[in-house]
N, C-alpha and C positions, 0 to 999 in steps of 0.2 A: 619680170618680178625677180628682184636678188632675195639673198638667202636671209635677210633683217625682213623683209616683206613679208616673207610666207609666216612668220610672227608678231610681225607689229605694223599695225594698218594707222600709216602717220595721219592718213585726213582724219580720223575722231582721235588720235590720241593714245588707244588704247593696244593691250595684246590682242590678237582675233580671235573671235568667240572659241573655235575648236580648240585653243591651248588654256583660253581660262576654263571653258568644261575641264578641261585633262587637270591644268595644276588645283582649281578648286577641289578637286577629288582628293588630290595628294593634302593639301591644306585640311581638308575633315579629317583623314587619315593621323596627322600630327595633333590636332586635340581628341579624336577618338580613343588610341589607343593608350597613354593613360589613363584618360575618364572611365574606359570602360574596366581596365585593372583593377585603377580603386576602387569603382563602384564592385568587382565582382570580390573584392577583398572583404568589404563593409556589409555586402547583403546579396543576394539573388537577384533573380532574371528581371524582374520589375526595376529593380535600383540600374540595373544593367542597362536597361529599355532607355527610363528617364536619364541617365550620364550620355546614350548616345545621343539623345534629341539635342543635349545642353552642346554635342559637339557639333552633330551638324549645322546646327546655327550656328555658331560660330565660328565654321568654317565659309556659312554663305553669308556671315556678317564682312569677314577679314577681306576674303577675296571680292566683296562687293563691290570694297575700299581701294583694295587695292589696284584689281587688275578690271573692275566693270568701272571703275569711280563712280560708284552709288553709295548709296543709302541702301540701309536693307528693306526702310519701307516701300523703294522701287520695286522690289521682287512680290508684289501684293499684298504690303503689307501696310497699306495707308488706311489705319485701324481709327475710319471715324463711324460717324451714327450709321451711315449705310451700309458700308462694310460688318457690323452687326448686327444688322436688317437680314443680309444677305446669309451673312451665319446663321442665322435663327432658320430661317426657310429651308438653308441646305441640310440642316438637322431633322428640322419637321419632314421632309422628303424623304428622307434616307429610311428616321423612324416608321412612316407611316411602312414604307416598303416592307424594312424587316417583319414589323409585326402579321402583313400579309404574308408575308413568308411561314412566318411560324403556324400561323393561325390553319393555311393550308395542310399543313405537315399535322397538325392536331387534329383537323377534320376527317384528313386520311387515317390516321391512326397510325402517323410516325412516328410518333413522337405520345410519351402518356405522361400526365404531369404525376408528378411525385412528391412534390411538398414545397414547403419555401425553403432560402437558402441559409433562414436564421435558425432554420430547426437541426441543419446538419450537425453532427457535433462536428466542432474545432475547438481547440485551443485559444484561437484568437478572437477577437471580438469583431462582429460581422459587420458593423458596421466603418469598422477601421481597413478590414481587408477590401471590403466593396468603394469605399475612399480610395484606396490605392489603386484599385482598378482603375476605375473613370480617371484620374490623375493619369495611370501612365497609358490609356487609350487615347487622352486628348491631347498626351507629348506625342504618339505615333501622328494622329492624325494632324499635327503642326508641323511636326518638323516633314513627315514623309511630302506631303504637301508644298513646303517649301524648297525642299532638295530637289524633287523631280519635278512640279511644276512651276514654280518660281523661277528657280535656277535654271536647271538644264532648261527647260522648257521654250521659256523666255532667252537665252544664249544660243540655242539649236534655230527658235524663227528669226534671231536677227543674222545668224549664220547664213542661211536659207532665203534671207528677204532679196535678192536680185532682182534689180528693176522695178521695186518697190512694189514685186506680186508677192503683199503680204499672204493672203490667205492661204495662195501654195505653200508659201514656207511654214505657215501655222499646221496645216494639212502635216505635212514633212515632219514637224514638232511633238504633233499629238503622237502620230503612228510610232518614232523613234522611242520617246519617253513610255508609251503603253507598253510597247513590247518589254522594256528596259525592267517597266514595273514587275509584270508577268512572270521574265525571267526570275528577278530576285527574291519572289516568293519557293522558287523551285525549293530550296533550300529549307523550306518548315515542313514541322512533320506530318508526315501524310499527303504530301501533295502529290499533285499527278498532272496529267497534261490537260486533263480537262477543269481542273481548275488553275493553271497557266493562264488557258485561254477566257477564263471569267475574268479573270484579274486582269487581264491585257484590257478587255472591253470596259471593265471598268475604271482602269487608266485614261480612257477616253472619256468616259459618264465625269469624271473627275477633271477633265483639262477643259472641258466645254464652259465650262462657266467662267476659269481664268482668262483664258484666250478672246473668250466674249466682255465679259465687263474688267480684264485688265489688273483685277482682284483675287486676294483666294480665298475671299470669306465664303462664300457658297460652297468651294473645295474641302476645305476644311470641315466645316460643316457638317457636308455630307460623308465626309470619313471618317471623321468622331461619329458619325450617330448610327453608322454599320456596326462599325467595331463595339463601341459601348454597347447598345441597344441587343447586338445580336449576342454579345459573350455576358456581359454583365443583367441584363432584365431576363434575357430567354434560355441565359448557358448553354446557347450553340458554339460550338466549336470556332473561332474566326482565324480563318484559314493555316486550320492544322493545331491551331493553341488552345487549350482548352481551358475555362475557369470556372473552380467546384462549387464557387460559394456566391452563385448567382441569385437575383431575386427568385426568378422562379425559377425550380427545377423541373427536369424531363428525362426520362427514360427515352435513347435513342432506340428505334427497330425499323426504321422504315429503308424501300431501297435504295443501294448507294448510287444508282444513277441519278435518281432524283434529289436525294439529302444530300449526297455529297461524303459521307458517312463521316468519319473521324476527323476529315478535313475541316467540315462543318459546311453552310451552305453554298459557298463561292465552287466548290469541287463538284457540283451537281446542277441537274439543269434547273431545279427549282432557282438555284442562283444567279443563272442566265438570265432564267425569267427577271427576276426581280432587279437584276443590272441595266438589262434592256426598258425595263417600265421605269427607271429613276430616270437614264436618260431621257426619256421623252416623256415624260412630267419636266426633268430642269430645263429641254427646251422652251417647253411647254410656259413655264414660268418665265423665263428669259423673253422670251420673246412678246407675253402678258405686260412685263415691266417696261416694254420699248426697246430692247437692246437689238443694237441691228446684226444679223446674225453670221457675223464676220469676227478677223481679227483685230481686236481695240486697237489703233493706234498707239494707246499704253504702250503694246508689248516691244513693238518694236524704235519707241522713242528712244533716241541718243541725248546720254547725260547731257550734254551743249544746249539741245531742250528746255529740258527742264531747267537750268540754273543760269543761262546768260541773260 
């Protein structure tokens, strides 16, 4: 193999996966760090949130183009009736979780409600700030969604595919992207290593459904309706961020090995719990709906595939 080889793999056409992972990365990095200037010139941490989602799409739009010759509804984003079938179920899954979570946390007496979140006072009108929530909870759970399991995700199993032992390289995929998740939480406040490791597993609860149906409507899904559900209806903490002007409010007191305490519940083992019960409820569903419980051929289809 000469030195053009170890970059550009002439039978599909394209650069090899390990350099479009690298230069996609650099590509977000050139729309991000404007976006996110203006936005923190114009407004705070939410305007902040939504300019990077607007980047990283558009970082896994360009290099889709460029260097996967895709489309970006390649990366799971062939957004018809089923694919929000699949969204609606990964929401109701997610949701029904949290609410066991909380519901457990209240029955122990970790948690003691306090009021609703239209009685706090604020300045602002609570129904505009609770707007903005869900808005910039449903840009996390798009965009985070499409960067680490669209993208890398999907570029690491066809890296990985030799000999066309998909499911090894899927296997390969999942573990790479969870850990990857995990880590880049280390960085919000309050975290700790045992909520690393919720978040690694849940990296995984979040790649089973792409790697299976080929989509990321159930991915998605299921990570808007943690994040919303847990920070916006229950005002738990979601992982380390806190938000005051939740439907319902709660007084935290319970212990931090099981709450998770200021991290919120992903830093505790209640959140274990409840990461491990969603993944096997979304097998559980998965496998209900007929999906054979392997890696789609989706993932690892070459553009030439699809379009000749």
């Amino acid at each position: 193999m000469n030195a053009i080889d170890t970059i550009f793999n002439s039978l599909d056409g394209r650069v090899r996966a390990g350099w479009r992972l690298l230069l996609q990365i650099v590509l977000s990095f050139i729309f991000l760090i404007p976006l996110q200037l203006l936005a923190g010139a114009i407004g705070g941490t939410q305007l902040q949130i939504i300019a990077g989602g607007i980047a990283i799409t558009m970082g896994v739009w360009v290099a889709g183009l460029i260097l996967d010759k895709r489309p970006i509804r390649d990366f799971g984003l062939n957004m018809n009736a089923q694919w929000w079938r699949e969204f609606g179920i990964g929401f109701a899954l997610a949701a029904v979780v949290m609410t066991l979570i909380a519901g457990i946390q209240l029955a122990a007496g970790w948690i003691e409600f306090s009021g609703f979140g239209w009685e706090r006072a604020s300045s602002r009108n609570f129904l505009v700030v609770l707007g903005a929530y869900i808005l910039t909870m449903a840009v996390v759970g798009f965009y985070e969604e499409l960067w680490t399991r669209g993208y890398q995700l999907k570029n690491l199993t066809e890296g990985f595919c030799y000999g066309g032992k998909r499911n090894r390289a899927g296997i390969i995929a999942i573990a790479l992207t969870s850990i990857l998740f995990g880590v880049l939480h280390l960085g919000n406040p309050n975290a700790s290593m045992m909520g690393m490791i919720v978040i690694m597993l849940a990296g995984v609860a979040l790649a089973i459904p792409y790697v299976v149906t080929g989509q990321l409507g159930m991915s998605v899904g299921l990570h808007f309706a943690w994040n919303v559900v847990q920070g916006g209806f229950y005002g738990l903490p979601v992982s380390g961020i806190p938000f005051r002007q939740s439907v319902l409010q709660f007084d935290m007191m319970g212990p931090e090995l099981w709450t998770g305490g200021r991290f919120g519940p992903e830093g505790g083992l209640l959140g274990l719990f409840g990461v491990l019960l969603m993944l096997a409820m979304t097998v559980a569903v998965l496998y209900r709906k007929g999906y054979s419980m392997s890696v789609s051929p989706e993932i690892t289809r070459p553009p030439s595939d699809r379009y000749t």
